[in-house]
C-alpha positions as CSV (number, residue, x, y, z in Angstrom):
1,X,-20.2,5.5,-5.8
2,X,-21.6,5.7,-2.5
3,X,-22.8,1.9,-2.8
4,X,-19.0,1.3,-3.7
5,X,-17.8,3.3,-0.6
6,X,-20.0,1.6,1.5
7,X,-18.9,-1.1,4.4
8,X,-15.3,-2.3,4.7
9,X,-12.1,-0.8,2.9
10,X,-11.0,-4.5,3.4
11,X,-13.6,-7.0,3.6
12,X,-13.3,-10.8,4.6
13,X,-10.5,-12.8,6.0
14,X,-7.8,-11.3,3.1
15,X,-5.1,-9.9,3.9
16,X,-4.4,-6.3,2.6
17,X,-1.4,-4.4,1.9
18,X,-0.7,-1.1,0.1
19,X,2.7,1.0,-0.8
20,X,2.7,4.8,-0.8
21,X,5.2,7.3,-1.4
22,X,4.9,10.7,-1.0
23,X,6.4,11.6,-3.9
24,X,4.1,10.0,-6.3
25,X,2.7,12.0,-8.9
26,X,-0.1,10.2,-9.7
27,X,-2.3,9.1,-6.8
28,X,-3.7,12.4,-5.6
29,X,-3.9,13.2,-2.6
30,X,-1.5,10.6,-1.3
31,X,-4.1,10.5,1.9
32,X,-6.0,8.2,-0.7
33,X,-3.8,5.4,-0.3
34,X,-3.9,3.7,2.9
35,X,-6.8,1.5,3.7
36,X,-8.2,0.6,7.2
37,X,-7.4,-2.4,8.1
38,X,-4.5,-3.1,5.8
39,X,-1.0,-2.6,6.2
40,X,-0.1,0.8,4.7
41,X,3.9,1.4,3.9
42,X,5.1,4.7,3.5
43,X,7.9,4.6,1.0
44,X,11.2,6.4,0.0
45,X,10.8,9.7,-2.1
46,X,9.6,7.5,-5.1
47,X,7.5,8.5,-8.7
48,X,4.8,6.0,-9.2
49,X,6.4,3.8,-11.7
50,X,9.9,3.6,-9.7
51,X,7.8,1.4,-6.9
52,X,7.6,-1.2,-9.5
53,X,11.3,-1.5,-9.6
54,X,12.3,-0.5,-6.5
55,X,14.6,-3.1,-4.2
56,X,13.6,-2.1,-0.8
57,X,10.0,-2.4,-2.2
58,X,10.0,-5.8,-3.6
59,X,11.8,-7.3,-0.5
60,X,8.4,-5.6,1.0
61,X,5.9,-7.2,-1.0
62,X,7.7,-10.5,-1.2
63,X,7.9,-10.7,2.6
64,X,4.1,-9.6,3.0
65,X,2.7,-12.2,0.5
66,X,5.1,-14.8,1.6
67,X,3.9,-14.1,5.5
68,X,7.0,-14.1,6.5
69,X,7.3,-10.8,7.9
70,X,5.5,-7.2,7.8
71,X,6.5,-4.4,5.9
72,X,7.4,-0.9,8.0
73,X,4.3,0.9,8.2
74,X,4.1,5.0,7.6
C-alpha cells in the first residue's frame, strides 16, 4: 500500500477527472474522492449508482473527455 500511495495521484500528461456526491453511500469518506491534480465535481444529492444515469452528469463527462469544456468543480 504505501508503494501504491506513493508519488502522484495523477501521473503523466493524462488528464483526470472524478465525480462526487455527497450522498453516496458507498465511497466512504467522500473526502476519498477527489484527486490532486484532477478536476473534482461535486454533484447533486446523488446514491452511487444514480451518477451513472444522471443527465447533468453525462453532459459532464461528455464535455470533459470531449475537451470542450470543464465540469463545475466542488
Amino acid at each position: 500500500m504505501t508503494h501504491l500511495n506513493s508519488g502522484s495521484s495523477t501521473p503523466g500528461t493524462v488528464k483526470y477527472a472524478t465525480w462526487w456526491s455527497p450522498c453516496d453511500e458507498q465511497i466512504l469518506p467522500h473526502s476519498s474522492t477527489p484527486l490532486d491534480g484532477a478536476l473534482n465535481t461535486r454533484t447533486a444529492c446523488l446514491k452511487h449508482n444514480d451518477l451513472l444515469g444522471d443527465v447533468t452528469v453525462f453532459q459532464q463527462v461528455r464535455s470533459f473527455l470531449s475537451g470542450e469544456g470543464r465540469a463545475a468543480q466542488g
